[in-house]
C-alpha positions as CSV (number, residue, x, y, z in Angstrom):
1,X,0.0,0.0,0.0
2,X,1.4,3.5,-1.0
3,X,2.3,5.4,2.0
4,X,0.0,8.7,2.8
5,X,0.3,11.4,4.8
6,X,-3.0,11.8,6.8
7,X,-4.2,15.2,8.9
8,X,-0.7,15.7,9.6
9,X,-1.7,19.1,11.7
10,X,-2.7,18.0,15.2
11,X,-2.7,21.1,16.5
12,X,-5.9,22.0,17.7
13,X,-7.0,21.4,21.0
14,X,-3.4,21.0,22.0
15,X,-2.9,17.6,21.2
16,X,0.7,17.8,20.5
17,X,1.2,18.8,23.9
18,X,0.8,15.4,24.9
19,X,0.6,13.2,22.5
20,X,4.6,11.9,23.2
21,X,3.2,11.4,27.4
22,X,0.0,9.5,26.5
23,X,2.1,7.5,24.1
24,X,4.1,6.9,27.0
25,X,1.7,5.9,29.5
26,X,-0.5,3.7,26.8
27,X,1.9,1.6,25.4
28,X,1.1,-2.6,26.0
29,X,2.5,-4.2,28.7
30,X,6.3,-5.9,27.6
31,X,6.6,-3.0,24.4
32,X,10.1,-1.4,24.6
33,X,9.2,1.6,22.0
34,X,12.0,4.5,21.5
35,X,10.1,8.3,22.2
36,X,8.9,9.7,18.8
37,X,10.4,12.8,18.2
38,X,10.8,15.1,15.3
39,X,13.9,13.6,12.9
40,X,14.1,10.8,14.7
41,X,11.9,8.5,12.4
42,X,13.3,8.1,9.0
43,X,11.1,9.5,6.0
44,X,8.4,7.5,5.1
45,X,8.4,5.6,8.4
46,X,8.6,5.2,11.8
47,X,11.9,4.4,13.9
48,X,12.6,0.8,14.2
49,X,11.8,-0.9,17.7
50,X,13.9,-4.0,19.4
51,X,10.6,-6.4,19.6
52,X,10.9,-9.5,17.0
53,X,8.9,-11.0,14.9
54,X,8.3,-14.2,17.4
55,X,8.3,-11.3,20.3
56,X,5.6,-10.0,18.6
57,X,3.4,-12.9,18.1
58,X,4.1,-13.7,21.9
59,X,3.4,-10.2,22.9
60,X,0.1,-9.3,20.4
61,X,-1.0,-13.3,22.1
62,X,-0.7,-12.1,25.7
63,X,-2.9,-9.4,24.8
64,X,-5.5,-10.9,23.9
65,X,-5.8,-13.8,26.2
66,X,-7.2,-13.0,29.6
67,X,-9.5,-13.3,31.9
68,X,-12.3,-13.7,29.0
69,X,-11.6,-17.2,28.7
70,X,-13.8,-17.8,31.3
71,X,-16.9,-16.9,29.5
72,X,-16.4,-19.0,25.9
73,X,-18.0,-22.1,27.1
74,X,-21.0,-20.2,28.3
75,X,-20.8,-18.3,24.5
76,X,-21.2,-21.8,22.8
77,X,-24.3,-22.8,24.6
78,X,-25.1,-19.1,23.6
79,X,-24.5,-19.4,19.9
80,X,-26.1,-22.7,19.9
81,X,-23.2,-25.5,20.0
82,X,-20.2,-26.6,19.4
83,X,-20.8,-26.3,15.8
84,X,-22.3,-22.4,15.6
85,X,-19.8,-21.8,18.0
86,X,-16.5,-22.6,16.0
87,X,-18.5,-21.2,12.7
88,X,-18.7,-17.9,14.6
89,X,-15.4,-17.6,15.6
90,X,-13.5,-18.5,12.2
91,X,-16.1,-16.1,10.7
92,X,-15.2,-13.0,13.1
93,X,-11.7,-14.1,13.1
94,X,-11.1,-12.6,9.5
95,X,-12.6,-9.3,10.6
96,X,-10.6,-9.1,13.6
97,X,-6.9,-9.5,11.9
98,X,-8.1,-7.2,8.5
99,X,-8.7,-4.7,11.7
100,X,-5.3,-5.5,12.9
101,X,-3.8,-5.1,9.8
102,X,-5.5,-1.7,9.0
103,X,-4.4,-0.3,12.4
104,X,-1.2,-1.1,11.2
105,X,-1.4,0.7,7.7
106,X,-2.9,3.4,9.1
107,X,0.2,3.8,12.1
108,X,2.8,4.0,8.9
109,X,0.9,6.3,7.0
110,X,-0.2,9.0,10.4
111,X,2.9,8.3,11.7
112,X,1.0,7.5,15.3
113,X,2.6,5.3,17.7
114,X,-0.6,4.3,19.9
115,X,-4.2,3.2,18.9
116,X,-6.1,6.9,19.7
117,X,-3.6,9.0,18.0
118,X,-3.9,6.8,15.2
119,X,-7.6,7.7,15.2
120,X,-7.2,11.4,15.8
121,X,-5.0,11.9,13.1
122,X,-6.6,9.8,10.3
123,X,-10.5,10.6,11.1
124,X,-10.0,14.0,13.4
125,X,-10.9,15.6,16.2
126,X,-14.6,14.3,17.0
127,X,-13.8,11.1,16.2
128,X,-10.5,10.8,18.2
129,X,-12.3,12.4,21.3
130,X,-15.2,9.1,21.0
131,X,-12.2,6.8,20.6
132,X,-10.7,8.2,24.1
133,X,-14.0,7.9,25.2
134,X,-14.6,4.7,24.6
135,X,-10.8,3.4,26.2
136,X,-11.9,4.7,29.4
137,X,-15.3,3.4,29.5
138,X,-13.9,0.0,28.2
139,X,-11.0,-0.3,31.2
140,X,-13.5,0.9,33.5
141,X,-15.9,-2.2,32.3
142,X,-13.2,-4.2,32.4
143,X,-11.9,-2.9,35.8
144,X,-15.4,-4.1,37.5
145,X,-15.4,-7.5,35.6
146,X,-12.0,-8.1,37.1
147,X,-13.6,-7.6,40.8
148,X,-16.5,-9.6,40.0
149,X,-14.1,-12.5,39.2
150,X,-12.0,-11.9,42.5
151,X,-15.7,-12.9,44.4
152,X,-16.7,-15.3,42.0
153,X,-13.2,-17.0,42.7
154,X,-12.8,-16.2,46.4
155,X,-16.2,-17.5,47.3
156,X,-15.1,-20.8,45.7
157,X,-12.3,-20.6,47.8
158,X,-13.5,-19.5,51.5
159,X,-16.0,-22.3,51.1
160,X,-13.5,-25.2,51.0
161,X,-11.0,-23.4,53.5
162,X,-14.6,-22.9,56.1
163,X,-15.8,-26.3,55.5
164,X,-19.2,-25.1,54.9
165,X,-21.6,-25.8,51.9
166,X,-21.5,-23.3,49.1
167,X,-24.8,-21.2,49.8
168,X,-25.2,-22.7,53.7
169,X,-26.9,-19.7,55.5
170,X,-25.2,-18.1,58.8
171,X,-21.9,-17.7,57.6
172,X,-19.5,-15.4,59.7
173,X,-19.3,-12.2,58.4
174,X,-15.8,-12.0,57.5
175,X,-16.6,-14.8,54.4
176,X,-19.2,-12.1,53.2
177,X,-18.6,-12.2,49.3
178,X,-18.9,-8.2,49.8
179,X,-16.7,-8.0,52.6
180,X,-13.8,-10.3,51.0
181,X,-13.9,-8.4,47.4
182,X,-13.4,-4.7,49.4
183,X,-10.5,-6.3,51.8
184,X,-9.1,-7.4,48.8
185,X,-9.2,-4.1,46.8
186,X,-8.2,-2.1,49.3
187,X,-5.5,-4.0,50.4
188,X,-4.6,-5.0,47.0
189,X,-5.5,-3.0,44.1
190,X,-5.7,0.3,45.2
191,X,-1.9,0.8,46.5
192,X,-0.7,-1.1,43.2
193,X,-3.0,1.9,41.4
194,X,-2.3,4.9,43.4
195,X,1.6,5.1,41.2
196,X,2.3,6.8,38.6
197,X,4.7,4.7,37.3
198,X,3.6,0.9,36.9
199,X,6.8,-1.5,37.0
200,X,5.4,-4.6,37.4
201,X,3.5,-4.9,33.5
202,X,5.9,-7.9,32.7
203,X,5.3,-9.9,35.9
204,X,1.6,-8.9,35.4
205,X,2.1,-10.6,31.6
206,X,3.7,-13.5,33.1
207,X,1.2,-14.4,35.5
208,X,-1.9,-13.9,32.8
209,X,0.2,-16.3,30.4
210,X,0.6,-18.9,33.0
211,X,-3.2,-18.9,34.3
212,X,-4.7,-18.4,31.3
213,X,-2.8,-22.2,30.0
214,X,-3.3,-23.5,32.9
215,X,-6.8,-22.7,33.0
216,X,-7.2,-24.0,29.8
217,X,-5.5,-27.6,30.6
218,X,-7.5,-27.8,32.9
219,X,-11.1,-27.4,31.5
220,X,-9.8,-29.9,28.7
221,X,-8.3,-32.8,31.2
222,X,-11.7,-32.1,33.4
223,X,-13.9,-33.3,30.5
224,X,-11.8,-36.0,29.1
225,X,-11.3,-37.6,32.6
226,X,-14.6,-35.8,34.1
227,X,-15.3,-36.4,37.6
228,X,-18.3,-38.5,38.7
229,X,-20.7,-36.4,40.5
230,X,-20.4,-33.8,37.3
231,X,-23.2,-34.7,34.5
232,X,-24.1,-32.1,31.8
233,X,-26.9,-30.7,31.2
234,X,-28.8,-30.5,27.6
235,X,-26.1,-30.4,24.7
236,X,-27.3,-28.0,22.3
237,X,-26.6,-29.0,18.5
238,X,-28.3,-25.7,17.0
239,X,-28.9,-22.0,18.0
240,X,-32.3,-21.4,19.0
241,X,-32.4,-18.6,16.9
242,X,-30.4,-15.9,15.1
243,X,-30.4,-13.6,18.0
244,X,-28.8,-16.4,20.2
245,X,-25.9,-16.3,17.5
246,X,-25.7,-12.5,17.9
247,X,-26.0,-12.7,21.5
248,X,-22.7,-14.6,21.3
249,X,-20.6,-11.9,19.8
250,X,-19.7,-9.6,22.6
251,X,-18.0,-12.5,24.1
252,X,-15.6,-12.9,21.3
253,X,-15.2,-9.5,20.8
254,X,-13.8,-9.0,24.6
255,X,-11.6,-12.5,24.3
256,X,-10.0,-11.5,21.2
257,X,-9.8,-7.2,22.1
258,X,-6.4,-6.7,21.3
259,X,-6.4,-3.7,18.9
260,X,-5.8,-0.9,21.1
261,X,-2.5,-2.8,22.0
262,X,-1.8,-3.7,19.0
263,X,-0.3,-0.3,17.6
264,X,2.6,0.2,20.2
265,X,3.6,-3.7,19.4
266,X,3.5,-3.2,15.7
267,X,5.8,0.1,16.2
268,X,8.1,-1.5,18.5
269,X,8.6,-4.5,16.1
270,X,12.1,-4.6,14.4
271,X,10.8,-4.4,10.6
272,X,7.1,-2.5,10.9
273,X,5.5,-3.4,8.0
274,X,2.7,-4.0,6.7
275,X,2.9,-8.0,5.1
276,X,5.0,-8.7,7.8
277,X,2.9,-7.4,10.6
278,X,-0.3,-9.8,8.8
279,X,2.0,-13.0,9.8
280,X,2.6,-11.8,13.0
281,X,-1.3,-11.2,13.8
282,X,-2.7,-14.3,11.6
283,X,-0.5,-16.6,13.8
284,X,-1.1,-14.7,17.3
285,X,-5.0,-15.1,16.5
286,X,-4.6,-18.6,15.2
287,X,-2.9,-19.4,18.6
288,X,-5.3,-17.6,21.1
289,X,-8.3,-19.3,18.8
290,X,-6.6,-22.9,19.8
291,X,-7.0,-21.6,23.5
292,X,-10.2,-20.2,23.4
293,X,-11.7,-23.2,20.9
294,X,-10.0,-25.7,23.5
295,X,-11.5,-23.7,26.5
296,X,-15.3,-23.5,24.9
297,X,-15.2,-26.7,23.6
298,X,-14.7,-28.9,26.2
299,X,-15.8,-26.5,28.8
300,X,-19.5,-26.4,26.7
301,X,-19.7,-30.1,26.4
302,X,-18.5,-31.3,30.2
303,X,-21.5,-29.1,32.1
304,X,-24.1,-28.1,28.9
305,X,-26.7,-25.6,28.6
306,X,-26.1,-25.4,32.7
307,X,-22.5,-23.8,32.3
308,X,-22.2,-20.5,34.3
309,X,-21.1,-17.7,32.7
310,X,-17.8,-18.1,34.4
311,X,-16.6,-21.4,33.6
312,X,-15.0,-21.9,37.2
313,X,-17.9,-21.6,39.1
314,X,-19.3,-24.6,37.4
315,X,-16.6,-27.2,39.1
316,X,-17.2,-28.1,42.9
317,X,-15.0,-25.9,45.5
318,X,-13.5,-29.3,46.9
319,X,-11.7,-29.6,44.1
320,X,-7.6,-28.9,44.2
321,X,-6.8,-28.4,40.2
322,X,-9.5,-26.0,39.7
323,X,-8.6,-24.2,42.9
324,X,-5.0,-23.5,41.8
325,X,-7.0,-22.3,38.9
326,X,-9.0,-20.0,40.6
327,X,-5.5,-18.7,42.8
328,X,-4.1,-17.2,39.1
329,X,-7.2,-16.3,38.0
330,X,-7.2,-14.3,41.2
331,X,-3.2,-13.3,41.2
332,X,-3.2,-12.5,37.4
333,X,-6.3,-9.9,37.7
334,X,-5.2,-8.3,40.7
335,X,-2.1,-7.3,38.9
336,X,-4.2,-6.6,35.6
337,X,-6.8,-4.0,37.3
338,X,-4.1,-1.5,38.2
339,X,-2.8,-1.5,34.4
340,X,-6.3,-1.1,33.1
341,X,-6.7,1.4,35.3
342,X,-3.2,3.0,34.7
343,X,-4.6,3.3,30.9
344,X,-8.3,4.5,31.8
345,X,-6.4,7.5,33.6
346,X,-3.4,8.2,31.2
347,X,-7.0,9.0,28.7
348,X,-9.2,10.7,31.1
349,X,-5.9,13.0,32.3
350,X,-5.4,13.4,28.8
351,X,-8.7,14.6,28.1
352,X,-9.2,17.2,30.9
353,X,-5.6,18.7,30.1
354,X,-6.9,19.3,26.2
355,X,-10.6,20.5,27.4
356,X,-8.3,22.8,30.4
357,X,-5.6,23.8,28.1
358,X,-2.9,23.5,30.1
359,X,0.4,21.8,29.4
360,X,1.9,18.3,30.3
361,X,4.6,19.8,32.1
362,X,2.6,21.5,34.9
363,X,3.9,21.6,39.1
364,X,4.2,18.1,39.8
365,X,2.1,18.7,43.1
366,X,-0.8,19.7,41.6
367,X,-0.4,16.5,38.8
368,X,0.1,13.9,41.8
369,X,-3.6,15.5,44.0
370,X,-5.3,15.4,40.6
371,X,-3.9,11.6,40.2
372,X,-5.0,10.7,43.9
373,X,-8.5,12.2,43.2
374,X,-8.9,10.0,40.1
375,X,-7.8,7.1,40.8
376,X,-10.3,7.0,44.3
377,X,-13.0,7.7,41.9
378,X,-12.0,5.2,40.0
379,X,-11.6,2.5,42.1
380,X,-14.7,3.8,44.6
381,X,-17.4,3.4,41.5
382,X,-15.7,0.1,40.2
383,X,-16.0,-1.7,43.4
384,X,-19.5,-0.4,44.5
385,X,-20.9,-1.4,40.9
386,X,-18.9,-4.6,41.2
387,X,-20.9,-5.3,44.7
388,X,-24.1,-4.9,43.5
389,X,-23.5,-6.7,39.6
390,X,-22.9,-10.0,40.6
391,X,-23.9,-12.0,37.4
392,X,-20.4,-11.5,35.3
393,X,-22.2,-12.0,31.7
394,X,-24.0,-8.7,31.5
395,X,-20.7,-6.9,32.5
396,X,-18.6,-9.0,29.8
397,X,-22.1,-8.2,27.5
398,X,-21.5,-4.5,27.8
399,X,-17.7,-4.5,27.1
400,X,-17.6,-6.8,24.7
401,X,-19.8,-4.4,22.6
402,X,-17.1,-1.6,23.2
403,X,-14.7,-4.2,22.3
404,X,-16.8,-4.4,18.6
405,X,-16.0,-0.9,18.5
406,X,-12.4,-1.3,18.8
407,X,-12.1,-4.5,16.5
408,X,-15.0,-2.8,13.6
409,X,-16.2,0.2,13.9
410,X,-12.4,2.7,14.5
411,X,-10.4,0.6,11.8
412,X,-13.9,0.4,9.6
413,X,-13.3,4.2,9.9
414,X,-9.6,5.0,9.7
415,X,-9.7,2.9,6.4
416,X,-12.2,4.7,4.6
417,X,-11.0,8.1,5.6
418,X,-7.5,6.8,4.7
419,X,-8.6,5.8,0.8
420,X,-10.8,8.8,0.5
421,X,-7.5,10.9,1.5
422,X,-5.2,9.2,-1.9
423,X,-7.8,11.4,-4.1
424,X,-6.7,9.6,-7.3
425,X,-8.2,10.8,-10.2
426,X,-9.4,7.6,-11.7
427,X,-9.8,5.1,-8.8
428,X,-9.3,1.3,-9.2
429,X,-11.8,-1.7,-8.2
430,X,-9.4,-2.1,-5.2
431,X,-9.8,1.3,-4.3
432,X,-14.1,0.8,-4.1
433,X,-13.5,-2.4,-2.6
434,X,-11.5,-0.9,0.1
435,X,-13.8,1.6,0.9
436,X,-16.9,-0.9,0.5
437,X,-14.7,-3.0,3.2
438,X,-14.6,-0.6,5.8
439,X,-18.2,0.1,5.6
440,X,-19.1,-3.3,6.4
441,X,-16.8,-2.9,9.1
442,X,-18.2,-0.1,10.6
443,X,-21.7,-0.7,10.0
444,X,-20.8,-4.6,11.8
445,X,-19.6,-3.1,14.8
446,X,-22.3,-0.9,14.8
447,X,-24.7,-3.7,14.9
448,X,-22.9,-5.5,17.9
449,X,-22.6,-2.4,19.9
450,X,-26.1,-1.2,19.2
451,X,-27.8,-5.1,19.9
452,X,-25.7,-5.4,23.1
453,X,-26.6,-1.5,24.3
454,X,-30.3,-2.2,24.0
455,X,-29.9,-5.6,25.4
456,X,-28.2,-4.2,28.5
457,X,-31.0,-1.8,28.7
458,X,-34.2,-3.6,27.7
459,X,-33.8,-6.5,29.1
460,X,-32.6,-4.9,32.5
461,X,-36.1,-2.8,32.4
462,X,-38.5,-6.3,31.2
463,X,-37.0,-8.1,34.1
């Protein structure tokens, strides 16, 4: 693809104030990325990073696994089976690594280093604001998903360790599901938050890797040597209808959300380009799709229509594989909140110093108060929603369609604004189909995120 230069002149509203710091404090976990600045990168390109090609597929693969894997064997008895199941995730899986791909093209051509700046300087200044936008709304989703997992987890837990049945009334208060997630947090998550430097992101990465396989071993041994007292429930063979298929895309969306990450990676990589960067993503999704296949699969078929949202839940407490499960589900999103709150904030900050006008480099008293203030309010509205949501799906529901956005509807965008920017005189079929491409793109997105928004609301207000 011909290299273009797109809405070069970020000037307005101050972006380039702070561009180079929000680059800095949104860049993925494990990216080594040298600052951008003027005559560094050579002409028609960015500057070359230290990450390689195999680095890449590791690191664009620990992105995208997480903590979602917990929900795909409750999105197969969604989508109708084993069978509608895999057919929807091959069929999304194109979308999501052409997205990956134009992210990419589009980072060359704005010469943009993170996912938003990519958006503000290819589709402007409205459009780059919703894209901010919707990062902080999807880490704070995200951010009360994580503490719904902690309870789902540590109830599992505290009922094996108290030798009481799971449910049994007159517990002591101190094994109060509410009680346990706040002692948690605030012993927890909100010192590791509080920072404004984050120095654990590798360990973080580590931990994720190793829970997320483990996890995954697990629900496989579990239903090829089940246990005895575990019988499923109806095995669906076919969706009930086409909404249950639909139903089962925000799932996917959130388990295979790695496009905001995926710009810092591509820029950090050795050789950033294009065809190279389409190996790197079509084997990093080919991998998590084994994991998540493996995970849905075999968690769908050993518990049926009856699987919980969270695939844990469904195993008894008494049992020691799936507790060491549960311990890195627990270790690996303690250490994951503070990042996705660490990325939340780096967009809000960034925001209210555009909308205020005022520099980066302001008194670093007043910068660390305004920090403290946000991140209380951050963590304060997470954990209260997080106490009162206690059903997991409708929380993954609701991101997962601000995941759509991220995977459709911003790339969908950035590559039609980026063709209608070439202004060729006489334009080629490639150039319509192109632009036909990213229309779909938008317009699916749009679809997921408007079906999962009235979803969330409708069926909230029926009930």
């Amino acid at each position: 693809m011909a290299q273009v230069s797109i809405n070069s002149d970020l000037g307005e509203w101050g972006l380039s104030t702070d561009s180079g710091e929000r680059a800095r404090l949104l860049q993925s976990p494990s990216v080594d990325i040298a600052p951008k600045s003027e005559g560094e990168a050579p002409p028609g390109g960015l500057g070359r990073g230290t990450t390689s090609t195999l680095g890449a597929i590791f690191i664009v693969v620990n992105a995208c696994l997480g903590a979602g894997l917990l929900n795909f064997p409750a999105a197969f008895s969604t989508a109708g089976g084993v069978a509608a199941g895999i057919t929807l995730q091959m069929a999304m899986l194109v979308f999501i690594i052409s997205g990956l791909v134009i992210l990419a093209y589009c980072s060359q051509a704005s010469n943009e280093r993170t996912y938003q700046e990519v958006v503000w300087a290819v589709c402007g200044k409205l459009t780059g604001v919703l894209c901010e936008v919707a990062i902080a709304t999807y880490t704070f989703g995200t951010c009360i998903a994580f503490l719904i997992i902690i309870g789902d987890q540590q109830d599992k837990i505290i009922a094996v360790m108290a030798k009481e049945p799971e449910g049994a009334g007159g517990s002591p208060w101190y094994t109060d599901r509410k009680f346990t997630i706040s002692l948690t947090a605030f012993l927890f998550i909100l010192p590791l938050s509080i920072p404004r430097e984050i120095g654990f992101q590798k360990y973080a990465s580590f931990l994720s890797v190793v829970g997320t396989w483990y996890v995954t071993a697990i629900v496989i041994i579990k239903y090829i040597w089940p246990d005895k007292e575990m019988t499923p429930a109806d095995i669906l063979n076919r969706p009930a209808s086409w909404i249950a298929v639909f139903n089962a895309m925000p799932t996917i969306c959130f388990g295979f959300q790695c496009h905001v990450s995926s710009v810092p990676v591509f820029n950090s990589m050795r050789r950033p380009e294009v065809k190279t960067w389409g190996g790197v993503v079509t084997a990093a999704m080919v991998i998590a799709l084994a994991v998540y296949m493996g995970t849905g699969i075999c968690g769908f078929l050993t518990f049926g229509a009856a699987v919980d949202p969270d695939v844990l839940l469904s195993y008894p407490s008494e049992d020691m594989a799936v507790a060491v499960a549960r311990a890195f589900i627990i270790l690996s999103v303690l250490t994951s909140y503070p990042i996705l709150h660490f990325c939340g904030r780096a967009v809000v900050e960034g925001l209210w110093l555009r909308y205020q006008g005022m520099p980066v480099e302001e008194d670093v008293g007043r910068e660390r108060r305004r920090r403290v203030l946000q991140t209380l309010v951050w963590f304060l509205l997470t954990l209260l929603l997080a106490l009162f949501i206690p059903d997991i799906g409708k929380v993954i529901s609701v991101i997962g369609g601000l995941a759509a956005c991220f995977i459709f509807v911003f790339p969908g965008l950035c590559l039609i604004q980026a063709k209608l920017s070439e202004m060729e005189e006489v334009k080629p079929a490639s150039w319509w189909a192109m632009v036909s491409y990213g229309v779909l793109l938008v317009t699916l997105g749009a679809f997921i995120f408007g079906q999962t928004t009235a979803n969330a609301i409708f069926v909230d207000l029926l009930a």
